[in-house]
C-alpha positions as CSV (number, residue, x, y, z in Angstrom):
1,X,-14.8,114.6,-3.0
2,X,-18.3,113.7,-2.4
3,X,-19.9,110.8,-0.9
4,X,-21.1,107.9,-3.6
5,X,-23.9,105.8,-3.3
6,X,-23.6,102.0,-2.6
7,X,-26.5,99.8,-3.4
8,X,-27.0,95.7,-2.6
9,X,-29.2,93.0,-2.9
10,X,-28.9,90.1,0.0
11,X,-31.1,87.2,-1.1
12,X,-31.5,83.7,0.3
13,X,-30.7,81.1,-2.4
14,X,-27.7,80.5,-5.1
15,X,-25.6,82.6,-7.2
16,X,-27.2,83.6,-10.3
17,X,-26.0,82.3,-13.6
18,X,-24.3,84.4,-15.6
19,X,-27.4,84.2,-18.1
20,X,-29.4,85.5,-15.2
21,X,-27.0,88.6,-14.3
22,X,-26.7,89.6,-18.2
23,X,-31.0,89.6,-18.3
24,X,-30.9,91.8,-15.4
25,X,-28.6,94.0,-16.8
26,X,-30.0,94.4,-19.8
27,X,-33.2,95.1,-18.1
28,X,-32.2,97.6,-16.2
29,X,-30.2,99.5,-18.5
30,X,-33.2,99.5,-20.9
31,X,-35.6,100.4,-18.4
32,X,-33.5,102.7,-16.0
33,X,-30.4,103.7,-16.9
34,X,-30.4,104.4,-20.8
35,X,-34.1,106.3,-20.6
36,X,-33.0,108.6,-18.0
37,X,-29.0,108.9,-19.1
38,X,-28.6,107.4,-22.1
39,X,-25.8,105.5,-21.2
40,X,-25.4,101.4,-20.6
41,X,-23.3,100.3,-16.9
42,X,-24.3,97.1,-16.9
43,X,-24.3,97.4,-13.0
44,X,-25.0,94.1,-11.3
45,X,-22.5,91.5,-10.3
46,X,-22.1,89.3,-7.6
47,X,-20.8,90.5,-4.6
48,X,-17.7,87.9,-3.6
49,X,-16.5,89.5,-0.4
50,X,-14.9,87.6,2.7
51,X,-15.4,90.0,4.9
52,X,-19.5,90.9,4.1
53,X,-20.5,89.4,7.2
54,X,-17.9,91.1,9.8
55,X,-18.3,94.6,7.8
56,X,-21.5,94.8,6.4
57,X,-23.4,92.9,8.4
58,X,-26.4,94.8,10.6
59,X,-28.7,92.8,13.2
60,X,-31.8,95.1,12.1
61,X,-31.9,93.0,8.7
62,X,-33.7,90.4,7.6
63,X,-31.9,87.1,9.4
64,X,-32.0,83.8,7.1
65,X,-31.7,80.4,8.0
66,X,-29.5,79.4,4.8
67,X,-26.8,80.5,2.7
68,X,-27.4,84.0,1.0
69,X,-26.0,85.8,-2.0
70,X,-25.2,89.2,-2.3
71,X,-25.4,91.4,-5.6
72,X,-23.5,94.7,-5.8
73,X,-25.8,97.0,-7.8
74,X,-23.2,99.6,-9.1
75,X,-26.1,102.8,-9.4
76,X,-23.3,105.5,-10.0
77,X,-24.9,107.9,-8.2
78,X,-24.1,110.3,-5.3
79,X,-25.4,109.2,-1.7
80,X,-28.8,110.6,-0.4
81,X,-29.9,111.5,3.2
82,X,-30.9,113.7,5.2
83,X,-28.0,115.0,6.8
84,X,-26.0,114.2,3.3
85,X,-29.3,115.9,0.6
86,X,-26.8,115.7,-2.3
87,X,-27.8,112.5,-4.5
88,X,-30.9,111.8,-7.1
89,X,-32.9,109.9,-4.6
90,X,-35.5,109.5,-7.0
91,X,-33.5,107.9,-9.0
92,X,-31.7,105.3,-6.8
93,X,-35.7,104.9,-5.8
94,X,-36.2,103.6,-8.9
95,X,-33.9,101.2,-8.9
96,X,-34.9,99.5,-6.1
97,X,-38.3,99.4,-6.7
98,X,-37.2,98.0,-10.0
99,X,-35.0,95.2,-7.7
100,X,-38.4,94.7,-5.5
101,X,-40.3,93.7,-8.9
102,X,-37.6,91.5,-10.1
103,X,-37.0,89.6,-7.0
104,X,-40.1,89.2,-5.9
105,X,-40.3,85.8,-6.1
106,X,-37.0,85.5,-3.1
107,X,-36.6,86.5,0.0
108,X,-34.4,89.3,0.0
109,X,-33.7,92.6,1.4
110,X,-32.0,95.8,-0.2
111,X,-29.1,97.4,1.4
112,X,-28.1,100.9,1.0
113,X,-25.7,103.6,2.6
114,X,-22.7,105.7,1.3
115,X,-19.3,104.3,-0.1
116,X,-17.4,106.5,3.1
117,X,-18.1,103.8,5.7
118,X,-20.2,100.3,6.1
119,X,-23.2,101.6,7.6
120,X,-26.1,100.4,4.9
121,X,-29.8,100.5,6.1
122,X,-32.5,98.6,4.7
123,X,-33.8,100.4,1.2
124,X,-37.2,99.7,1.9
125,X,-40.4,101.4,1.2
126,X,-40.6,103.2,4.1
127,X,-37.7,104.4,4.0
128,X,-37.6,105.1,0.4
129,X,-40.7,107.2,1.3
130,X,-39.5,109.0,4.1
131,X,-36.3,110.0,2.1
132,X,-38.5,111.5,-0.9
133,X,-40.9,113.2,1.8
134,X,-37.8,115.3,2.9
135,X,-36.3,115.9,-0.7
136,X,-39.8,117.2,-1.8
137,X,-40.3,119.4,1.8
138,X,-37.3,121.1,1.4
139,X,-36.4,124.2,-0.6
140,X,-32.9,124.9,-0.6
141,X,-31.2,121.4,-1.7
């Protein structure tokens, strides 16, 4: 069995509607997930976990002074690193570049990490970059 991907959104402010998940959805399924695998997962749902701030929580992450809400972005994907080369990290790139453009106007962060323990990292650009650097550099994955 491998190791699955695991992808979140932590943004200051309220729940989305459920209006605002079903846009989102349908955006990126159109834009994402049907154009590279023809399929609809309708991946993004609120993330309604006691236990997010004991287990998930990492001090290296962007600290808010209010309440936050956190979105489980379900990408279906295997996990990506270096140690762990096996997932489409251009792919779960896109997606949260894709979260970076529709969320722009929060402050938020993007969480991500494998489905084996609760150590997520912050998804950001550089990281994001320094991930694809070593998928491009290397010749046997």
């Amino acid at each position: 069995m491998g190791v699955d991907a695991v992808m979140f959104v932590r943004y200051v402010g309220d729940p989305p509607t459920q209006e605002q998940l079903d846009n989102w959805n349908k955006d990126l399924d159109y834009k994402i997930e049907i154009r590279s695998f023809g399929i609809e997962k309708s991946p993004i749902s609120i993330k309604n976990d006691e236990l997010w701030d004991d287990c998930y929580y990492n001090k290296e992450l962007i600290e808010t002074n209010g309440g936050y809400t956190v979105l489980d972005i379900n990408v279906s994907a295997r996990y990506f690193s270096k140690s762990y080369p096996r997932g489409n990290i251009l792919y779960l790139c896109s997606v949260a570049e894709w979260i970076e453009y529709n969320f722009r106007d929060f402050s938020f962060e993007i969480l991500y990490g494998g489905d084996s323990n609760y150590n997520y990292i912050l998804f950001d650009e550089e990281c994001r970059k320094e991930l694809k650097n070593y998928f491009y550099s290397c010749e046997d994955l």
